[in-house]
KEMARTI-884046 format. One record per residue (C-alpha): x, y, z; residue number from 1; residue in one letter. Coordinates in steps of 0.5 Angstrom, whole numbers, plus 500, padded with zeros to 3 digits. Each point is the difference from the previous one (the first is absolute). Example, Ala and Ser with C-alpha at 12.3 -4.5 7.8 and 13.67 -1.06 7.14 Angstrom:
<recs>
X_Y_Z_resi_resn
525_491_516_1_a
502_507_498_2_s
</recs>
This chain:
<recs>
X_Y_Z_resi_resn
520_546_580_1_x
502_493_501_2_x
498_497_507_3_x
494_506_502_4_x
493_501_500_5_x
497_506_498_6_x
493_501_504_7_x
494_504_500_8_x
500_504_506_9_x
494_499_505_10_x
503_503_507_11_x
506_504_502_12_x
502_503_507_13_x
504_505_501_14_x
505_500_505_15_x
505_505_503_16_x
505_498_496_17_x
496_502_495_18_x
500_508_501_19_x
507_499_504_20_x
504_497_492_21_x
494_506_496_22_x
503_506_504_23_x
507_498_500_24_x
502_496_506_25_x
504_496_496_26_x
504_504_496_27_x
504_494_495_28_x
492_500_498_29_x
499_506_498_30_x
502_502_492_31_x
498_494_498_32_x
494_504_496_33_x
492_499_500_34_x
499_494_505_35_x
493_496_502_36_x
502_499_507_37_x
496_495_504_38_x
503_493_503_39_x
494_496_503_40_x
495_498_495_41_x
495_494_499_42_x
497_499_492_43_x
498_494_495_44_x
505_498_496_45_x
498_501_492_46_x
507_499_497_47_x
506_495_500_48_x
508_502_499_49_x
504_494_497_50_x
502_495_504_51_x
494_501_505_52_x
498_493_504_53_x
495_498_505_54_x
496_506_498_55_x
494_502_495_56_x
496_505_498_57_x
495_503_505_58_x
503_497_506_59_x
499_505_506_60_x
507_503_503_61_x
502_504_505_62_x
508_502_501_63_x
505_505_503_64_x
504_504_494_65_x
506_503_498_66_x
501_507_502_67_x
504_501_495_68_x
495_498_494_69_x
493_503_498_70_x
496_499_505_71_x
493_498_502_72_x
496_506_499_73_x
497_499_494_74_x
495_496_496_75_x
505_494_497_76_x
508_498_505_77_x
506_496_498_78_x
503_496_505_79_x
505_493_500_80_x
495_493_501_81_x
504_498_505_82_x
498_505_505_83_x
492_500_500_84_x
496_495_505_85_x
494_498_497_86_x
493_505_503_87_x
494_495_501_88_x
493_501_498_89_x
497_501_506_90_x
505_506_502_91_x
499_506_498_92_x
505_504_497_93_x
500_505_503_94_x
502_497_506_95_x
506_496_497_96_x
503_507_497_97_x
500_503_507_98_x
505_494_503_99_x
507_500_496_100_x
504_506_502_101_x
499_500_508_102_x
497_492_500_103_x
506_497_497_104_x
504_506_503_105_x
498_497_507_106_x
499_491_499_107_x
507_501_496_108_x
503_504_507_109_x
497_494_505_110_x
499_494_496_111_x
506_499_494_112_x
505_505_506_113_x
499_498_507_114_x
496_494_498_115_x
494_501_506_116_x
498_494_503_117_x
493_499_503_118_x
500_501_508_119_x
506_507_499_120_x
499_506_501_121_x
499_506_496_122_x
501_508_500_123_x
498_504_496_124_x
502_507_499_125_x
495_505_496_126_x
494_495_501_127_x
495_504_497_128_x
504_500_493_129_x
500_497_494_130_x
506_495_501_131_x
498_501_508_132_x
493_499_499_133_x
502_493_496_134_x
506_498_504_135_x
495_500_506_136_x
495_495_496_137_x
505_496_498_138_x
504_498_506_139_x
493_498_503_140_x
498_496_494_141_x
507_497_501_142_x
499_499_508_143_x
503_505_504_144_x
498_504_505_145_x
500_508_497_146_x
502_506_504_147_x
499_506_497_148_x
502_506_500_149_x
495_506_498_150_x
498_508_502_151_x
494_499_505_152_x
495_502_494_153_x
502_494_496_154_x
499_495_505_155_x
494_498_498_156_x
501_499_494_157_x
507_496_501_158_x
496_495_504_159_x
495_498_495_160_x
506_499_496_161_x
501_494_506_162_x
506_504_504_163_x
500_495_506_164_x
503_507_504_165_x
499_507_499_166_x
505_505_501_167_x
503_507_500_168_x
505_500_497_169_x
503_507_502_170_x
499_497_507_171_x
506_502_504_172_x
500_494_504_173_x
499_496_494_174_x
506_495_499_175_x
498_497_508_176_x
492_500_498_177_x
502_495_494_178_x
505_496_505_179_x
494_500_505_180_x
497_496_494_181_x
504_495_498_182_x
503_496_506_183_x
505_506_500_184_x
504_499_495_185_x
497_504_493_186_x
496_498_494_187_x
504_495_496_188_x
500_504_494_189_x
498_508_498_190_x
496_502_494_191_x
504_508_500_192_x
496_503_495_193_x
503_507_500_194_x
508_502_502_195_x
501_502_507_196_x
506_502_499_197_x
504_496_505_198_x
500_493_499_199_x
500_499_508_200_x
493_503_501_201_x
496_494_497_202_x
506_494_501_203_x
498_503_508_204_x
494_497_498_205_x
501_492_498_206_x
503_495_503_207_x
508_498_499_208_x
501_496_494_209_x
492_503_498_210_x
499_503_493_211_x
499_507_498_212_x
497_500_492_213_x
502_508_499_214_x
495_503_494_215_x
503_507_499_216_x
508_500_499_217_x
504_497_505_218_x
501_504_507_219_x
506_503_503_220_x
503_493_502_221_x
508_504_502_222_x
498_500_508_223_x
497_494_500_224_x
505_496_504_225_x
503_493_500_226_x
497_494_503_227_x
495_504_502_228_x
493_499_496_229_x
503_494_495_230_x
494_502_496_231_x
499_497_493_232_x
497_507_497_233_x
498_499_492_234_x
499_505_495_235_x
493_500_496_236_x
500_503_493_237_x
494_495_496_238_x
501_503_494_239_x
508_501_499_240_x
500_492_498_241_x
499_504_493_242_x
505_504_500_243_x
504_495_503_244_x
498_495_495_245_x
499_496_506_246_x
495_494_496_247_x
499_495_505_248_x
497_507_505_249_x
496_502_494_250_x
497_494_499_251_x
498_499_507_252_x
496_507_500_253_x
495_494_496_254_x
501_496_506_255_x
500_504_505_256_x
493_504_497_257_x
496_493_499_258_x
501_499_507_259_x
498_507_501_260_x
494_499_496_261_x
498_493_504_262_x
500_504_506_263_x
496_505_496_264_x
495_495_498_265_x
499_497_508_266_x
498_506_502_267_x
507_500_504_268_x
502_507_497_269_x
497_507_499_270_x
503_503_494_271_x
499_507_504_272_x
497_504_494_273_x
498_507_503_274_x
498_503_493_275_x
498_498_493_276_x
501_505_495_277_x
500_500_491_278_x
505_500_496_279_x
500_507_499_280_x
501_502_507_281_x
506_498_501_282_x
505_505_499_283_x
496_504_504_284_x
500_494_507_285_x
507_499_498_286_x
</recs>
């Protein structure tokens, strides 16, 4: 249609949202019939909609789809000009197609929502993740100090990522060893990968006036009381800029994942691959 591109797919990543959309997890999904899943995707452009500027045939992209059309898990993808960042020669696609869910997911949550400056600092909950493991290498890259939490088995790995500080996040005096880290005060903003149920459990974890950037649905904010905390608390929802036609958000995924790519190419970002797999074996990972 007028305003896409369609590529010659190169490289896809599976991500849980993947298998969570494919087994029902969203039922205002379901019912639509047969559907190509797959939302992160690196190719080569060889065709062009109406309308198209600024690309050209057999130009490198990678981007972050629109779950509610055909994904990228085939040989060719469809997706809106506005939204590709343009892959560099000298990166692999492989790479590329691993940032844009969890990547993007991450930056948008510390750079566009709390708007990390250099000389802060940042907790990261679920560090060993996908969006944990990049929150923790995008707050370094941007100057912070980063203090994450992790099972003792993942330390290892969260401090290669460049986590300043390790920590266990079931300790039981977990909010006085992060105090005991931050001049007393907590961390100035929090990535909450996952929902603790009650808000206070990660706002007892950042600073008055902090940021907490909460990944999965909000947590229960009715016994948060007032004038306590004055947290600025951000839902992320990266792709729901399609279903609200937000175009400005869409148009900053491209934006958002040329800086990605730049990292990438400093050798600053590792895109966290675990396995390589064919197109065929897909279903099967997934």
């Amino acid at each position: 249609a007028a305003g896409q591109v369609r590529m010659r797919m190169e490289a896809a990543s599976l991500n849980p949202v993947d298998w969570k959309l494919a087994s029902g997890f969203a039922p205002w999904w379901q019912g639509k019939g047969a559907h190509v899943v797959g939302l992160d995707g690196a190719g080569t452009i060889d065709m062009l909609g109406e309308g198209v500027v600024g690309w050209s045939v057999g130009d490198r992209v990678v981007w972050h789809g629109d779950l509610n059309r055909h994904g990228v898990l085939a040989e060719y993808a469809i997706a809106e000009s506005h939204v590709l960042s343009r892959l560099p020669e000298n990166i692999e696609a492989t790479y590329a197609a691993a940032l844009p869910c969890a990547g993007l997911t991450a930056y948008q949550a510390l750079t566009r929502k709390a708007r990390l400056e250099a000389g802060q600092t940042v907790l990261v909950q679920g560090a060993s993740g996908a969006v944990g493991g990049f929150a923790v290498q995008i707050a370094r890259a941007k100057g912070a100090t980063v203090i994450a939490l992790a099972r003792p088995d993942q330390q290892a790995r969260v401090k290669a990522l460049g986590a300043d500080h390790v920590l266990d996040r079931r300790a039981e005096d977990l909010k006085q060893q992060v105090r005991a880290l931050t001049g007393g005060y907590g961390a100035d903003i929090m990535v909450e990968v996952a929902n603790p149920g009650d808000a206070r459990r990660s706002l007892d974890l950042i600073r008055y006036n902090g940021h907490l950037l909460c990944i999965d649905p909000m947590p229960d904010l009715s016994r948060v009381p007032a004038y306590t905390y004055a947290a600025s608390i951000h839902e992320v929802a990266l792709g729901g800029a399609y279903a609200a036609g937000h175009l400005p958000t869409q148009r900053d995924f491209a934006v958002m994942g040329d800086e990605l790519l730049s990292l990438l190419g400093q050798g600053r970002l590792d895109p966290m691959i675990e396995r390589i797999i064919p197109l065929e074996g897909a279903v099967m990972a997934l």
